[in-house]
N, C-alpha and C positions, 0 to 999 in steps of 0.2 A: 504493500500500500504506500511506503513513504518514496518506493522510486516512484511510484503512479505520481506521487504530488510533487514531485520533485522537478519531471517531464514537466509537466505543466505550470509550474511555477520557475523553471529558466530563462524560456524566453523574455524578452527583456532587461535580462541582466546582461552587463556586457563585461564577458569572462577575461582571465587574464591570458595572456599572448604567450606563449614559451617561444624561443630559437635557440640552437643550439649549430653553431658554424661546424662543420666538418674540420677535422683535426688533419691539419696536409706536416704529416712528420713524415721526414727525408728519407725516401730510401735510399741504400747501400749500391752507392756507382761502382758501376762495372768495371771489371781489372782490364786493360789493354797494353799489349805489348810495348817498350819502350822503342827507343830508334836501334839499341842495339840488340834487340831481340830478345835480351836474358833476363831484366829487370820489369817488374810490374808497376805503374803508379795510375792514381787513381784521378779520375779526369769528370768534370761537367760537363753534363748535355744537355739540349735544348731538351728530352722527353723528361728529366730529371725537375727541371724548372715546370712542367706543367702541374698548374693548378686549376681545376673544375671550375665552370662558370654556376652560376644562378640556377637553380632551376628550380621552377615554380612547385610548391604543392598537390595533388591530386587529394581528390576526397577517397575516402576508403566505399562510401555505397556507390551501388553500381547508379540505380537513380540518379543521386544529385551529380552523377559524372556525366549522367547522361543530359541534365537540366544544365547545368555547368555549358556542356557544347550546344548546348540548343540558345541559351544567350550568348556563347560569343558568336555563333553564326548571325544570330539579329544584329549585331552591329559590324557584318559582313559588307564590301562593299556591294557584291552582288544583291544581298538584300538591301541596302541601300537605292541604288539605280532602281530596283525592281520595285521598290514602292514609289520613288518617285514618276514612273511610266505610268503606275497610277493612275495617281494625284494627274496629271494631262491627262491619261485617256479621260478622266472624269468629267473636267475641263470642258475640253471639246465635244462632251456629250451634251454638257450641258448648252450646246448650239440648236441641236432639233428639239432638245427637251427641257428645255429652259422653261415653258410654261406649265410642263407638268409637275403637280406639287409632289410626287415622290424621289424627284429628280436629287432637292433637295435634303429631302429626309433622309435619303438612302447616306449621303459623305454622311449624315451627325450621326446614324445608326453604326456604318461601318467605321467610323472616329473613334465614337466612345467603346467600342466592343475591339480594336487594335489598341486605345489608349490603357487601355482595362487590362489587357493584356502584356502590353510594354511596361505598365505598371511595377508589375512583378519581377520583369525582367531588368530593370533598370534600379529596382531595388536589392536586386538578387547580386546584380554586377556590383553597386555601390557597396552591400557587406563584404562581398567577396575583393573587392581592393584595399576596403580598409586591412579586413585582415592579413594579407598579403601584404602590406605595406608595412605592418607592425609586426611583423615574423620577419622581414626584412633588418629592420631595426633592431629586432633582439638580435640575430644572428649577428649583424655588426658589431655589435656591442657585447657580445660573447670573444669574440674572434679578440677586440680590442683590448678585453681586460688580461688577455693571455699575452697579446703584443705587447702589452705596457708591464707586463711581469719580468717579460724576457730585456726585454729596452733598460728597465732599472738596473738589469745583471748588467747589460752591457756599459752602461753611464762609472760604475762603480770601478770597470775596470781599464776607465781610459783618465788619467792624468790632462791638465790645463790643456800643455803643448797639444797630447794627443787628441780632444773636441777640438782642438782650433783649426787642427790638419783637416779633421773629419768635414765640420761645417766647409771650409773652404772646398774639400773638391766635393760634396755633396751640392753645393751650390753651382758649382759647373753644369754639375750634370741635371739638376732641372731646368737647366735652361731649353730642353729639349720638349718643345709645345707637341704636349699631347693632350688633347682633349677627348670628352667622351661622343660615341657616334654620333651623328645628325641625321635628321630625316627627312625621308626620301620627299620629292615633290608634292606627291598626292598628299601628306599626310600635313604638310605646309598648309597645302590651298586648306584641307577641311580645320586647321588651327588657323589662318586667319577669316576663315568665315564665321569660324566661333567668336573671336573677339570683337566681328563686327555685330552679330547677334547679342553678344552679352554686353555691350554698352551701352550706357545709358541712355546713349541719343537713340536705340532703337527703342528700346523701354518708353520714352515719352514718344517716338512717331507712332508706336502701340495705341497709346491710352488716345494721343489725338486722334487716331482713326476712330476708334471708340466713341468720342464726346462728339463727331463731326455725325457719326450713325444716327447718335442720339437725338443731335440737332435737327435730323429728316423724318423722325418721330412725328410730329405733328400736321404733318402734310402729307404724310403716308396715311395717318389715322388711325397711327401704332396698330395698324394691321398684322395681322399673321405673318402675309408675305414679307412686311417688311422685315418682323424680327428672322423670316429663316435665312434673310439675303445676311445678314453678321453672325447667323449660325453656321451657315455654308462655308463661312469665310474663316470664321474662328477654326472649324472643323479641319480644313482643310489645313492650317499654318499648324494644327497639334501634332497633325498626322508627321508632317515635313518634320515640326520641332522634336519629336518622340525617337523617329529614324536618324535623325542627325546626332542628338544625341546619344544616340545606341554607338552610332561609327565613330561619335567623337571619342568617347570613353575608351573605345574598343584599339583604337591607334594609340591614341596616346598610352595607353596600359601595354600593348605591344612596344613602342619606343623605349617607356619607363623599363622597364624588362631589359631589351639592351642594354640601355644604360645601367643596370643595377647589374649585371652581367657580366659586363665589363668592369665593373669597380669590385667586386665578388674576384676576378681574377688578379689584378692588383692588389686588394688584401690577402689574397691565398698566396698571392707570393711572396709578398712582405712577410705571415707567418712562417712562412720554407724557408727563406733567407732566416730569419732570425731563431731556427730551428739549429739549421746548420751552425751558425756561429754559436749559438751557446749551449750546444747539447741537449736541449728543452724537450722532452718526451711526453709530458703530461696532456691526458684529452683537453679539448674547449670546454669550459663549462657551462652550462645552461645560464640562461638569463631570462628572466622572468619580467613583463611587462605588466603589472595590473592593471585589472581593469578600474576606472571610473566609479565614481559613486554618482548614482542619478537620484532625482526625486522621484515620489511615486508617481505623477503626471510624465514625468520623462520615463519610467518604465512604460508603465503604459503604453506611451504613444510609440516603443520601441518593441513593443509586443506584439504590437498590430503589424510592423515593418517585417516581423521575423515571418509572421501568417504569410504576407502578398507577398514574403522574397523568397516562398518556396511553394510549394506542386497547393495548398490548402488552396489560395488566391483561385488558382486556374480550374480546380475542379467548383468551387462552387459557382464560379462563370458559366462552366458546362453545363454545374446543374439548372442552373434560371435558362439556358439558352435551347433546352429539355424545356423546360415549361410553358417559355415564349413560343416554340413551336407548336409546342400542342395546345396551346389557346388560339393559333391562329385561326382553325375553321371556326370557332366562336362569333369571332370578332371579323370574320369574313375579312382576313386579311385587309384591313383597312387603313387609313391614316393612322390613327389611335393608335392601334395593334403598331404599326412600324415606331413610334415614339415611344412606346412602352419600353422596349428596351433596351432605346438611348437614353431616356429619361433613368434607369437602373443604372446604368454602365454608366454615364455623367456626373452622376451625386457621389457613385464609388471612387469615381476616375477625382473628380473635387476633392474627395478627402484626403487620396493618395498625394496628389502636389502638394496639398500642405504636410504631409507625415515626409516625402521625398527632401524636403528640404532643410526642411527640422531633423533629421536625421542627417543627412550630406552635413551640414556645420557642425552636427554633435561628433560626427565620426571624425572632421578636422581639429573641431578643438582639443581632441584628446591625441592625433598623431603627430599633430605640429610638434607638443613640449617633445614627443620620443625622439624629433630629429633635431633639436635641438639641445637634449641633454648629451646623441651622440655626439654634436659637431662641441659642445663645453668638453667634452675628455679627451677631445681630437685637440684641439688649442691645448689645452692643461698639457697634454704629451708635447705637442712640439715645442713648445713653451720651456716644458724640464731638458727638452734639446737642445733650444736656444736656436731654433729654426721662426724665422720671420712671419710675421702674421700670414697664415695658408689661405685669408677668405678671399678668396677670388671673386665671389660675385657677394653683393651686401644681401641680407636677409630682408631689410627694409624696402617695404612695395613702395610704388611712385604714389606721391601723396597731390596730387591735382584734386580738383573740384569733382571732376567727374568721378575720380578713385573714392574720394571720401562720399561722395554721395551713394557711388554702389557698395562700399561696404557698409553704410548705417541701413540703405535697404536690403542688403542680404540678410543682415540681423536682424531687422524688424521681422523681416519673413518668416525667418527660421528659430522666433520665440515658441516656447513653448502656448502661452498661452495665443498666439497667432492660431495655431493646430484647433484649439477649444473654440476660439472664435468661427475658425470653419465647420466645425461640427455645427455649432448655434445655426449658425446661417442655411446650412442642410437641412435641417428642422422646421427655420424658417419657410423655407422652399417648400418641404414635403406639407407644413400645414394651409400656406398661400393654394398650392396645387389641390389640396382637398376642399377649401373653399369653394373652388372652381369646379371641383366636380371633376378634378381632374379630365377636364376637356382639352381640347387640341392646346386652347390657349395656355391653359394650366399645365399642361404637361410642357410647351414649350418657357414656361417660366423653371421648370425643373431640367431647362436643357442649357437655355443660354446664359444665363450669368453663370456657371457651372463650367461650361466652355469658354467664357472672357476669363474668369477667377485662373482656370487652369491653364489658360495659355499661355497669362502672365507669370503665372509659379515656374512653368516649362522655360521661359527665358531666364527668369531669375537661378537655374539651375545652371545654365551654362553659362551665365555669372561667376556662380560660386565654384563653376567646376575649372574657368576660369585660371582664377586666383587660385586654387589650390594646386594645382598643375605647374602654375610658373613655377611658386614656392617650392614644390618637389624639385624640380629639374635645378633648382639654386641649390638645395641641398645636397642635392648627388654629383654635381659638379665640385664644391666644395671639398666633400668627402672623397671622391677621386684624386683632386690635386692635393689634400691633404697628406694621401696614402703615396703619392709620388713620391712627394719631397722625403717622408719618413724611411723609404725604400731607398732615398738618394743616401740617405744620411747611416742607414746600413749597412750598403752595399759598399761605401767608401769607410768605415770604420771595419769593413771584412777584411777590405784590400789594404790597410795601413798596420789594423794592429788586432789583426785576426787571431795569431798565434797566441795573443796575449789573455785572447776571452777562453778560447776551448785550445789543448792540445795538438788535435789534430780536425783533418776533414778540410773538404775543400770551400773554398771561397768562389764567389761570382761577379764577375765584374759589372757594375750600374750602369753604363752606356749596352752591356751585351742585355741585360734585365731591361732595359728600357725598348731596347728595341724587338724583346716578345713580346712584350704587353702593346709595342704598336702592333703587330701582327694582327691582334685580335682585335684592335677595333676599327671599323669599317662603317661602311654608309648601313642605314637598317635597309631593309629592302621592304 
């Protein structure tokens, strides 16, 4: 009974992270013959130097590996293109059928039943990178505390003269610019289309479009037609903002991967290097990230996120889309019947933008501190080395009008009691719509301020996905050139006063280590 309540009483706690870096200790180079053919010495190799890149997690059920590949194909490009062929053939239907009223209904029916659906899947990608990103992090930060164990062996057994040697030709050798991959074209154009979507100048041509609708209210005669002409429209920019979203997420989480791939093998070889020089045999230890304390409104509302970020969300869609069908001989397949369940999928889809958002910042403000308590023990180390400040790029975002005004409405959005407020207004809606009798009218008041509310949330997501994006790729940057220099500063205390840390065992030279670690990094494709 107490795992029964236990299951059900998890979700929404948000547990703590383990990483545990893999332990790269040196193996035993191979004996080769000398020039005179009698004597044996023992020699470095490039296979010797290889250290494992990155590789992401796999869940253990066979299901969520299988839900796993079914959203990263949604933010596929082929699924991309193939919704937007869409969205135009729609378009241009709406040439001969422009005056029939199902014409309409049909983009907010098939909106809110793809929004309802991306729903889960964009919730599902969001847990699934946080946690990836803080299993990241521990593993760093595992790897590190072993680096800086072996670092203090090594500081203890070098005299004045011998750091001053060291830092001088360590400092040579980073002079050799390596940075982490870049990407490819395509992946450019859909990161600056996101910037141009997540700025605030499109956020107010948004809301004007909106107030300009509004304005035509009265000479339409707040008609039906009128509201489904901003329903069709709203409909239509979720579909696009939901699919973009998916491929945004999906490249850059691809990129970040490289990039963490590449820094994963620079710190595997800074641990081998500093293996060799000090005889260091002991595993990496675990490192433990806890989790958060939330309130009980923030569990909650992280409760409901854990349901639509897995298979619970998508069967109960199934099951109403079971019951929509079988009402329709009822209801003789009618207008009503077609809004029935856009009006369902709409109020769902409304309350997921506000929980998608409110969770996207709750899952940042808890990974920011972890990449910044790495980069505080990264500084502390080079610091006790006496290696120059390593931050290559600053932590601080650009502070313009426009920055500071989307980050107070990112927060506005992504409060807790924002979430509560959309519940209310949901409420509102389902009790205005029974007023009405739940008539065309009424059921389109449970459609479109549901589809303005979420289109706006839908931008303000790639807002925040945004800014959290740059931040990442400043920190992995950082932490790369970090791990350079400290690799410089090893690799030249091997080569100076190697004999003096360990006995025996071979040394490696930092211009030959610099240039495996360029090997590996390349364009992403």
């Amino acid at each position: 009974m107490s795992k029964i309540i236990q299951a059900l009483s998890s979700p929404g706690a948000m547990r703590a992270v383990r990483g545990t870096a893999p332990s790269n200790i040196p193996k035993p180079a191979p004996e080769t013959p000398s020039s005179n053919g009698s004597a044996k010495e023992l020699v470095a190799t490039n296979e010797l130097d290889y250290t494992p890149g990155y590789v992401p997690k796999k869940r253990a059920a066979a299901l969520d590996r299988a839900l796993d590949a079914v959203v990263h194909a949604s933010g596929s490009t082929t699924a991309f293109i193939v919704i937007q062929a869409v969205l135009v053939a729609w378009a241009f239907l709406g040439i001969p059928f422009h005056g029939h009223q199902l014409w309409p209904i049909f983009i907010s029916d098939a909106q809110a039943i793809f929004s309802y659906i991306f729903d889960s899947f964009l919730m599902r990608q969001q847990m699934n990178g946080f946690t990836e990103s803080l299993t990241v992090a521990a593993e760093l930060r595992s790897r590190s505390e072993t680096n800086g164990r072996m670092l203090a062996g090594v500081l203890l057994s070098l005299d004045d003269d011998d750091i001053g040697m060291v830092r001088a030709v360590a400092h040579n050798a980073v002079e050799i610019d390596l940075r982490l991959p870049v990407e490819n074209a395509f992946t450019k154009v859909i990161g600056w289309m996101a910037m141009a979507l997540g700025h605030i100048a499109f956020t107010a041509v948004y809301w004007a479009t909106i107030i300009i609708w509004i304005a035509f209210g009265p000479s339409n005669g707040w008609s039906n037609e009128w509201q489904l002409y901003i329903n069709s429209a709203t409909s239509a920019l979720m579909v696009f903002i939901f699919s973009f979203l998916a491929i945004l997420r999906e490249r850059h989480a691809d990129y970040v991967r490289s990039c963490v791939d590449a820094l994963y093998k620079v710190d595997g070889l800074l641990e081998l290097h500093l293996r060799r020089l000090t005889d260091d045999n002991l595993e990496n230890e675990e490192f433990i990230i806890p989790g958060p304390k939330v309130s009980p409104i923030q569990r909650a509302i992280n409760y409901y996120a854990d349901v639509v970020g897995t298979l619970v969300g998508i069967a109960i869609l199934i099951a109403v889309l079971v019951v929509w069908i079988a009402i329709g001989p009822a209801l003789h397949f009618d207008s009503n019947w077609w809004l029935f369940i856009g009006t369902y999928a709409g109020l769902i889809g409304l309350n997921d933008g506000f929980v998608l958002r409110n969770v996207q910042a709750r899952l940042q403000d808890h990974e920011a501190p972890q990449y910044e308590a790495l980069e505080a023990a990264d500084e502390a180390l080079c610091e006790r080395l006496g290696l120059p400040s390593t931050r290559v790029v600053a932590r601080a975002g650009k502070q313009s009008i426009s920055f500071r005004i989307s980050q107070r409405m990112n927060r506005f959005c992504a409060h807790e009691l924002t979430v509560i407020a959309g519940v209310l207004l949901i409420f509102g809606l389902l009790i205005g719509s029974s007023v009405m009798r739940w008539s065309e009218t009424g059921q389109l008041l449970c459609n479109i301020p549901p589809s303005i509310i979420e289109s706006f949330f839908m931008i303000i997501l790639i807002t925040g996905h945004n800014s959290a994006d740059a931040q990442k790729r400043v920190d992995l940057e950082n932490a790369f050139q970090r791990r350079l220099r400290i690799l410089a500063f090893v690799d030249a205390a091997s080569e100076i006063v190697g004999d003096r840390v360990k006995k025996t065992g071979p040394s490696v030279v930092g211009k030959k280590a610099m240039g495996r670690i360029e090997l590996s990094v390349n364009e992403v494709e």
